[in-house]
C-alpha positions in Angstrom: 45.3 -74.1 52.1 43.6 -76.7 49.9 40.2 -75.4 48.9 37.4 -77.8 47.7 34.9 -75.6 46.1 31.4 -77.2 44.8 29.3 -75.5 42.3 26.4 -76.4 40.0 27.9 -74.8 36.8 30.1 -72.2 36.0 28.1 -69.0 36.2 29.4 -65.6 37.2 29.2 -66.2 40.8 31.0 -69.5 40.6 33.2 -67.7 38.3 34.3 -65.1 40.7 34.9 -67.1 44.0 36.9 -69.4 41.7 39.2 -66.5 40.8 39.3 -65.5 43.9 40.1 -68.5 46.0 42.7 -69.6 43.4 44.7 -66.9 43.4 45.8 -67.7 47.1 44.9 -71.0 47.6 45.4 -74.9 46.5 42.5 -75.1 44.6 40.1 -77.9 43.4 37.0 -77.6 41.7 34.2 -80.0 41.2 30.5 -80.3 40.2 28.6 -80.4 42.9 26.0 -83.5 41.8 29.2 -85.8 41.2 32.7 -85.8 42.9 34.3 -89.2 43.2 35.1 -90.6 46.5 38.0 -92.1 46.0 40.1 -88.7 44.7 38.3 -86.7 47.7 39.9 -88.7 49.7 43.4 -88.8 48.1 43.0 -85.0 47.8 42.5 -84.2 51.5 40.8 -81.0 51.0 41.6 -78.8 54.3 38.1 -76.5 53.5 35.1 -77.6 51.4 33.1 -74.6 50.4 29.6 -75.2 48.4 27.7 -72.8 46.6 25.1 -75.4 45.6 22.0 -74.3 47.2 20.4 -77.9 46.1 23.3 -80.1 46.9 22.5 -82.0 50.1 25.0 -82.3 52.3 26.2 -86.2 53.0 27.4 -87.6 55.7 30.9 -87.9 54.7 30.9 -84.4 54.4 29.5 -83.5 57.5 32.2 -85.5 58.8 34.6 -83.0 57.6 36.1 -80.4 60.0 35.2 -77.7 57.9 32.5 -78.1 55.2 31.1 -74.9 54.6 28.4 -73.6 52.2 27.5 -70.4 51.4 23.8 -69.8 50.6 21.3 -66.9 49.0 18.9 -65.2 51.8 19.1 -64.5 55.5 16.7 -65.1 58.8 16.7 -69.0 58.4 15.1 -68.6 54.5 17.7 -69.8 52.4 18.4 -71.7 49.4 17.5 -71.4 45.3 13.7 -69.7 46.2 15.1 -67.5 49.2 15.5 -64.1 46.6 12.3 -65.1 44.6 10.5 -65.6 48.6 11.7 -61.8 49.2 10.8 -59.8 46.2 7.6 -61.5 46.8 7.1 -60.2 50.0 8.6 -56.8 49.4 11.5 -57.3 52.0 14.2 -54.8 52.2 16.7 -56.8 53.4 18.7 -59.2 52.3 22.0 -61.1 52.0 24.6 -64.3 52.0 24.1 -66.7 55.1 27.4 -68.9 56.0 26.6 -72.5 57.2 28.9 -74.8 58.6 27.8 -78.5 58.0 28.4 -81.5 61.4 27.4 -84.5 62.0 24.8 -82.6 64.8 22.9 -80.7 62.1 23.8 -76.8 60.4 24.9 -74.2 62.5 24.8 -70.5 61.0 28.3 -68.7 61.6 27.5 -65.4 59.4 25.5 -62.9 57.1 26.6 -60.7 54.9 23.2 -58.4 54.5 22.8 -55.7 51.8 19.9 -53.2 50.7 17.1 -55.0 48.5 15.5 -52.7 46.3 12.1 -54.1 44.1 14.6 -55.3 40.9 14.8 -57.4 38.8 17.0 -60.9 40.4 19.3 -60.4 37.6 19.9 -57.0 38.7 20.3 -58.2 42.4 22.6 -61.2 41.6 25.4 -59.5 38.9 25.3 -56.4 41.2 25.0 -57.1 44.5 24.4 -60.7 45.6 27.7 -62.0 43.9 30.0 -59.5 46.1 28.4 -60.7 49.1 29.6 -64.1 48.3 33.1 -63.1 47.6 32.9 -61.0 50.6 31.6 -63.8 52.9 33.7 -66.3 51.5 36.9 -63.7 52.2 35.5 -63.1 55.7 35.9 -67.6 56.3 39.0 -67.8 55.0 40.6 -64.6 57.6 38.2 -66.7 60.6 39.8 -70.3 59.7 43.1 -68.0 59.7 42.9 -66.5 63.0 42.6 -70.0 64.4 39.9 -68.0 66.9 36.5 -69.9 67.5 34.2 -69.8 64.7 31.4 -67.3 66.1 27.8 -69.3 66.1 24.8 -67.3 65.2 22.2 -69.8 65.7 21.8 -73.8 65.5 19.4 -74.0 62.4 19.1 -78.1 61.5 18.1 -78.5 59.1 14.7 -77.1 57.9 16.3 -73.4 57.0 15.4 -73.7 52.8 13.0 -71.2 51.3 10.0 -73.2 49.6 9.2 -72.4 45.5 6.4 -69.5 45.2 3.7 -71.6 43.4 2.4 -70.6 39.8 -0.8 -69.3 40.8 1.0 -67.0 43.1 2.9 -65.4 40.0 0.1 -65.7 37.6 -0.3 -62.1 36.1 -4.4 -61.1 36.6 -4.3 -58.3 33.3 -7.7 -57.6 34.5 -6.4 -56.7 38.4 -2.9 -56.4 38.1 -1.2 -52.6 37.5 1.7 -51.9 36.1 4.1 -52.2 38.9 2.3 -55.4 40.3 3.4 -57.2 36.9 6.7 -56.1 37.3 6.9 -57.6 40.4 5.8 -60.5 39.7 8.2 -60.8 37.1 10.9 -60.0 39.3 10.1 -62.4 41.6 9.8 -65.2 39.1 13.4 -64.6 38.4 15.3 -67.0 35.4 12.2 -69.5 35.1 9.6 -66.4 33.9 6.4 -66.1 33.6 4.2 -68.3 31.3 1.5 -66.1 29.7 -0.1 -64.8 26.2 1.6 -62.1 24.4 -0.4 -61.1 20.9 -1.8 -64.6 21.3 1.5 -66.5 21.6 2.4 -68.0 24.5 5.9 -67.4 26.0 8.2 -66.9 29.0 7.8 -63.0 30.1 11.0 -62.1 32.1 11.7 -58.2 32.4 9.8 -55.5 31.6 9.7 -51.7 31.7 7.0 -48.9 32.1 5.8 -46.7 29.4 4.6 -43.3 30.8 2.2 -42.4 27.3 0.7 -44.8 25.7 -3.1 -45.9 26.8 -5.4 -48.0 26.1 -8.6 -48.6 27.8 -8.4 -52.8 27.7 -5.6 -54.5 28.9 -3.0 -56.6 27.1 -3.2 -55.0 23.9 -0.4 -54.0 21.8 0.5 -50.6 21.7 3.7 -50.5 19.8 7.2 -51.8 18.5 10.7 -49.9 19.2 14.1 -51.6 18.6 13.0 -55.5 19.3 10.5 -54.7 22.2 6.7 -54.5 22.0 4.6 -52.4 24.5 1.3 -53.9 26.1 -1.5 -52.1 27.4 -2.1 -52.8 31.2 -5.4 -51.6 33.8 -3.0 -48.3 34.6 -0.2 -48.2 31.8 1.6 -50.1 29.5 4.6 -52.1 29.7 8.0 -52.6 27.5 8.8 -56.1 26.9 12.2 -56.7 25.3 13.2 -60.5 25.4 11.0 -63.7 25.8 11.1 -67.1 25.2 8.3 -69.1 23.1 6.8 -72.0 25.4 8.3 -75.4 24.4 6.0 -78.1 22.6 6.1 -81.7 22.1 8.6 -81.2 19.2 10.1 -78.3 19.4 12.3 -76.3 22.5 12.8 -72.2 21.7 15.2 -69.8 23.1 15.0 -66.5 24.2 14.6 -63.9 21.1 13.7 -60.4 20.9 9.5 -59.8 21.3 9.2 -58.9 18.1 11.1 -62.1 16.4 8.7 -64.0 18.7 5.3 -62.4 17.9 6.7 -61.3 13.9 3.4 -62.8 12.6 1.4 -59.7 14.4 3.1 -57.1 14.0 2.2 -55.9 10.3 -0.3 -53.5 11.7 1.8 -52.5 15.3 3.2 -49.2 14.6 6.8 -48.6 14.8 8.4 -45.8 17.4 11.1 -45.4 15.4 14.5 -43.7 17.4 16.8 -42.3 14.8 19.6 -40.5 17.3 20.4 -42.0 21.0 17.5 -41.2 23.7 18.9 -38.9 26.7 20.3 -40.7 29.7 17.1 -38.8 31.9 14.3 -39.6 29.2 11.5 -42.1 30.6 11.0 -43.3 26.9 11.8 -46.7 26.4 15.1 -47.3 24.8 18.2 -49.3 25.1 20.4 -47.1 23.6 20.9 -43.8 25.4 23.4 -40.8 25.5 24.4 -38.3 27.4 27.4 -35.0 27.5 28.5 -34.1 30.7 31.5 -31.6 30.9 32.4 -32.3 27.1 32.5 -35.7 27.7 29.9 -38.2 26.1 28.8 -41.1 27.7 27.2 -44.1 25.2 25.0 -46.7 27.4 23.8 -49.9 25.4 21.2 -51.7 28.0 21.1 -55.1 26.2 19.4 -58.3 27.8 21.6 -61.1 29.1 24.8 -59.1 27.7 24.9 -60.2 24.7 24.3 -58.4 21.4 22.0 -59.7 17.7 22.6 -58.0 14.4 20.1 -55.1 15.1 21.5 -54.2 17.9 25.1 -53.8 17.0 23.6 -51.6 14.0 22.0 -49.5 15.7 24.9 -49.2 18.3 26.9 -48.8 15.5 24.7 -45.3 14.9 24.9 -44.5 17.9 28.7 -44.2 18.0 28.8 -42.6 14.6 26.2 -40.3 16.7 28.6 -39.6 19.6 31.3 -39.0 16.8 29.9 -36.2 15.3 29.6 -34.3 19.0 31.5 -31.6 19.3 33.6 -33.3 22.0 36.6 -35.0 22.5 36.5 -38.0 24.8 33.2 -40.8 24.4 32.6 -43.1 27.5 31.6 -46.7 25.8 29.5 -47.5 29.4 27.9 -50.7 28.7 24.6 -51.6 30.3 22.7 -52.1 33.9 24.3 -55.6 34.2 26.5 -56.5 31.9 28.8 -54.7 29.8 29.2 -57.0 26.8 28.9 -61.1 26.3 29.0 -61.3 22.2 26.9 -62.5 19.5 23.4 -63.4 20.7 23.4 -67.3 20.2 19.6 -67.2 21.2 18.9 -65.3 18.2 21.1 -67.2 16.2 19.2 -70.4 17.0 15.8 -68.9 15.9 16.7 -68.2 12.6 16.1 -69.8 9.9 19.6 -70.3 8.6 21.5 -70.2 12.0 25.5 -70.3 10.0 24.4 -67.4 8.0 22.6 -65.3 11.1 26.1 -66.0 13.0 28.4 -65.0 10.1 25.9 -61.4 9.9 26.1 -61.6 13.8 30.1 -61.5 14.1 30.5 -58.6 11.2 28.0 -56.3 12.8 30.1 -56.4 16.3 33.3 -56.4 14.1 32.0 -53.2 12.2 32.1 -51.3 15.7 35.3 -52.8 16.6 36.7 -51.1 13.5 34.6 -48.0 14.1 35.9 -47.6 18.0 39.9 -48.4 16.4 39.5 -46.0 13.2 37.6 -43.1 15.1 40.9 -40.8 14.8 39.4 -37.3 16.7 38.5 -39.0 19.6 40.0 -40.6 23.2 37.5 -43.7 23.6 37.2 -45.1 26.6 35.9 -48.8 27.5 34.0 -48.6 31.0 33.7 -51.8 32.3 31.5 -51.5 35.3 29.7 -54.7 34.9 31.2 -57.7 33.6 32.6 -58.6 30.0 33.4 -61.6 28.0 33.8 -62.9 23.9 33.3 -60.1 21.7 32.4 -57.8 24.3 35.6 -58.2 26.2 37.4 -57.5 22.9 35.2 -54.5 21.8 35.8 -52.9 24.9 39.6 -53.8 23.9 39.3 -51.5 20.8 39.4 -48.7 22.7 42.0 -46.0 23.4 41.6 -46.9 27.1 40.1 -49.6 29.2 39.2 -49.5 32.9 37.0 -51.7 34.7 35.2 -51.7 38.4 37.0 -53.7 40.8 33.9 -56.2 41.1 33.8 -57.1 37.8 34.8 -60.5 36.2 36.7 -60.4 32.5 37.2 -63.1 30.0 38.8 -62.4 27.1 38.3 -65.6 25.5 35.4 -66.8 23.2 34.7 -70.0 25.5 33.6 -73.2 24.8 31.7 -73.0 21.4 34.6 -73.7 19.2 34.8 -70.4 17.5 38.6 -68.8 16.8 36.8 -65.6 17.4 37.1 -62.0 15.5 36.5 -58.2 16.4 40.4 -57.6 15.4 41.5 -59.5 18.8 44.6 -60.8 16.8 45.3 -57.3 16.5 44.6 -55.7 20.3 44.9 -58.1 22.7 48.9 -58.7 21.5 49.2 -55.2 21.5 48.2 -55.1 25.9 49.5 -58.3 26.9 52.2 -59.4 24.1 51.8 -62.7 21.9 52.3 -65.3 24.6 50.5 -63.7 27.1 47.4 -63.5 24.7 48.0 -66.8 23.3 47.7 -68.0 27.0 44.5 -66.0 28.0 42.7 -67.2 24.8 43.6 -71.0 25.3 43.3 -71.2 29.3 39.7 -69.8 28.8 39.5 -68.5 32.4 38.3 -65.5 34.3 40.1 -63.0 35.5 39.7 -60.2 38.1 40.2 -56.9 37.7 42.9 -56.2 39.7 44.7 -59.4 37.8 43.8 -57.5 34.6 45.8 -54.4 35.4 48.8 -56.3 36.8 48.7 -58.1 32.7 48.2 -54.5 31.0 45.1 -56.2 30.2 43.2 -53.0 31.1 44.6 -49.6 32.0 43.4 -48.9 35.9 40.7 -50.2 38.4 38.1 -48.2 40.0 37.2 -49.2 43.5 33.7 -48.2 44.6 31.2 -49.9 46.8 28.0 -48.5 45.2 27.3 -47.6 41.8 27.0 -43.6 42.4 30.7 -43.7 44.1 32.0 -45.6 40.7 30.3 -43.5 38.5 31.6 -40.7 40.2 35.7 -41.8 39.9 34.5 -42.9 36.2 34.1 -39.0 35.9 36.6 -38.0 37.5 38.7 -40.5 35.6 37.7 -38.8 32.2 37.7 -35.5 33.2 41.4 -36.2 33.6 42.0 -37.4 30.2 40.2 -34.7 28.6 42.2 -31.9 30.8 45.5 -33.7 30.0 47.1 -32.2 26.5 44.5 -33.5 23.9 46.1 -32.3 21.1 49.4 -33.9 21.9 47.1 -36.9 22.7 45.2 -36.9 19.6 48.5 -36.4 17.8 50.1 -39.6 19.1 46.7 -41.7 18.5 47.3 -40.7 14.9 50.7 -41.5 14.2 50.7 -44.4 16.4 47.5 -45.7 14.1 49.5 -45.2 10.5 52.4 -46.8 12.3 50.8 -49.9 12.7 48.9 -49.7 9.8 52.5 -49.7 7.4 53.3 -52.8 9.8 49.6 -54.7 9.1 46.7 -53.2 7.9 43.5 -53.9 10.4 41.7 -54.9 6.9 44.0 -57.9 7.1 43.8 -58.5 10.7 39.5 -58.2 10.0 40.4 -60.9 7.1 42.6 -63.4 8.7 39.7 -64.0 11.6 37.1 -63.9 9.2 38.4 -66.9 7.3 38.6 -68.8 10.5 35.3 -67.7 11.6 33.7 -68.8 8.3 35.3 -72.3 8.9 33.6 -72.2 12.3 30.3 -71.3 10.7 29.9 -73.8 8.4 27.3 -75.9 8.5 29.4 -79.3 9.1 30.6 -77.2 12.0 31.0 -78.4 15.9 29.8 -75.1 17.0 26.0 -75.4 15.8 26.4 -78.8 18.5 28.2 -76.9 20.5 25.7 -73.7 20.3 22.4 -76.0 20.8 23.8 -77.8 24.0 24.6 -74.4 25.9 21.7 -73.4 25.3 19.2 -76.3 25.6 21.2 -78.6 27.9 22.5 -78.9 31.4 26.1 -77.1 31.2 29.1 -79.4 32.7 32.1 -78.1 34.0 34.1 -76.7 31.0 36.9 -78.5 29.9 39.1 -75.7 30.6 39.0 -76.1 34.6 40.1 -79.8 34.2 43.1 -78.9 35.9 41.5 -78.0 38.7 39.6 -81.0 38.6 40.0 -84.0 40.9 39.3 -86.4 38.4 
């Protein structure tokens, strides 16, 4: 069938029904603000499907038999403000509405509902909202199959878009507003934020976690500082505070940093809650780093925002592995966090410093020291967990290990993208070693997701775990480990070993480290296209990339 599918970028969602519809389907992909006419029509798309929720649908495409979009929210409140409009109002449902577009108005065709729990929309997207879609999306494609009837829910016209929650609606009151209140607010504000003072500065709050200890008897003072975040008082509490972004002025934009980059000038007298050894999975102390041992095996978490990873925080996951190391046990679960499992080097912090080349050059070592850690640690069967999804350096740190095995919702690209960058973490060395040279050479240069299940069928990863809710995959993630660690350890252990000096007679992974390292300096150097290339993804409105051209129409 040829597929028409319209997006406004290329974000995880678009990501995955693009991977999905491809691998079956004539596919064509297009932004959904511009398409041009003439090669729409030479195209002759047999199903349109948008996932624009701001694209309004014209009349040349209402013409079309079957112009489709699938849309956030349910019960006639759809559209960009329909997950913000529930969170809001505390609802405990929601879902993906299907909408065919004619020329007589919107008719709704189906809903694929889900469980909504008070999260954060990040949370709610990666983890649950971006299944419905692919779900939904499968669910047209067996319907325009069957050649049945499409079913009709309800005629809708076309007033069915949820309205923007106003400012003043999110406005945190520090004098009225507990704890939870603020965090709900938060999660309702979603990717915009929450403009508001933090030590006197004014930023974008977006996520934030209780503290169950420290007091203080006014609100919105600051209590403390742990690994990047700073905790503020509230009327009940205190609250965690891990990443915001500094409001823009007339000449000057900011990105998203840790709190404690953002607020540095008052912090001389905040005390430090210093964590020298990984925080138990079950402790209510704030942390983003925890560990836990469960039948001899020992599971490492690393909870960072957005996925991606600054210098700090690779050194202190960096301890934390030497931590797990020095366990008396025998197998180490690398789990990645509550969203993500890894993106790379955190270009947000990059752009905040002072000398941006030299932050990114100390950026790409500290994620290439674990690499080497994970490939050198000798006593040990690692295992890369991906139950969220991976990309850049994550995707290749998670590559380091003895074993890889991923959820079967998750997305991979093992690729470093669009900023220019040959990339490092000893990729030269273990993506070859899955997939062979051509086959990596291919992956690297396409730049394009992948599923899961297309990952295994490479050797790209090792086995898929199918699970519809997060307790059922960590579950067979157990189970999965448990049968490593009862398989003959020894012998395993053995083989890792000599399989390791092998390969180290044929290259050394000092020269592998080298090699990248020499093209990753290139990259970094100030005359660079990737400081252009850095700036515009983050500050700019992101095109297509130039790797889906072939699916383009133009």
């Amino acid at each position: 069938m040829r597929i028409l599918l319209l997006v406004a970028t290329f974000d995880e969602l678009s990501q995955r029904l693009f991977d999905q519809l491809r691998r079956q389907h004539q596919l064509a992909i297009e932004s959904s603000d511009h398409f041009p006419p003439r090669r729409f029509e030479e195209y002759k798309p047999e199903l349109i499907i948008n996932c624009d929720p701001q694209l309004a649908i014209s009349a040349t495409l209402r013409q079309h038999p079957h112009c489709f979009s699938l849309l956030s929210g349910i019960d006639h409140n759809l559209g960009q403000h329909a997950l913000s409009q529930a969170l809001l109002t505390k609802s405990t449902e929601f879902g993906v509405s299907l909408i065919q577009h004619r020329a007589d108005g919107d008719k709704l065709l189906a809903e694929h509902r889900f469980a909504l729990a008070p999260r954060s929309q990040q949370s709610i997207k990666l983890q649950q909202l971006n299944q419905a879609y692919g779900q939904l999306c499968q669910q047209l494609l067996t319907l325009l199959a069957s050649g049945e009837p499409l079913p009709l829910l309800a005629d809708i016209g076309s007033s069915h878009m949820a309205s923007p929650i106003s400012a003043q609606a999110l406005k945190i009151d520090w004098d009225a507003d507990g704890s939870q209140t603020i965090i709900d607010k938060l999660n309702a504000a979603g990717d915009e934020g929450i403009i508001d003072l933090l030590a006197g500065h004014s930023v974008h709050l977006y996520r934030a976690y209780p503290e169950y200890k420290l007091r203080h008897p006014k609100p919105q003072q600051l209590l403390g500082q742990r690994s990047g975040a700073v905790c503020v008082s509230t009327i009940d509490g205190a609250l965690w505070f891990d990443k915001v972004k500094p409001v823009r002025t007339i000449d000057q934009r900011f990105t998203a940093v840790s709190a404690t980059t953002a607020i540095a000038s008052k912090l001389r007298r905040v005390f430090e809650f210093k964590v020298n050894e990984p925080l138990p999975l079950d402790s209510r102390d704030y942390s983003d780093i925890r560990f836990e041992c469960r039948d001899d095996i020992g599971y490492l978490h690393f909870n960072f925002a957005d996925g991606v990873m600054n210098s700090d925080q690779a050194q202190r996951l960096l301890a934390a592995f030497h931590h797990a190391c020095e366990q008396p046990l025998k197998v180490i679960v690398l789990m990645g966090g509550d969203d993500h499992w890894g993106h790379g080097i955190d270009l947000g912090q990059i752009e905040a410093d002072r000398e941006p080349a030299s932050e990114s050059w100390r950026n790409a070592n500290a994620l290439n020291d674990i690499s080497e850690a994970i490939l050198t640690c000798e006593d040990k069967i690692t295992i890369a967990a991906l139950g969220r999804n991976a990309s850049a350096s994550g995707m290749m740190m998670a590559l380091a290990c003895d074993k890889v095995i991923a959820r079967d919702s998750v997305i991979l690209n093992p690729h470093y993208g669009n900023l220019g960058l040959f990339g490092a973490d000893y990729w030269t060395f273990t993506l070859p070693k899955r997939v062979g040279t051509k086959m990596a050479e291919q992956l690297t240069d396409n730049g394009l997701p992948i599923c899961a299940t297309a990952a295994k069928n490479l050797g790209l990863i090792d086995e898929v775990l199918s699970s519809e809710d997060d307790a059922g995959y960590l579950q067979a993630l157990h189970q999965y480990a448990t049968g490593v660690r009862q398989q003959n350890l020894v012998l395993q252990l053995h083989n890792k070993w000599r399989n390791r000096r092998k390969e180290e007679e044929l290259k050394p992974l000092a020269k592998y480290r080298a090699e990248e390292l020499v093209q990753l300096r290139r990259n970094f150097a100030d005359a660079s296209p990737y400081h252009q290339l850095r700036r515009q993804q983050l500050f700019e409105p992101q095109p297509l990339p130039a790797q889906l051209d072939p699916f383009r129409l133009a």
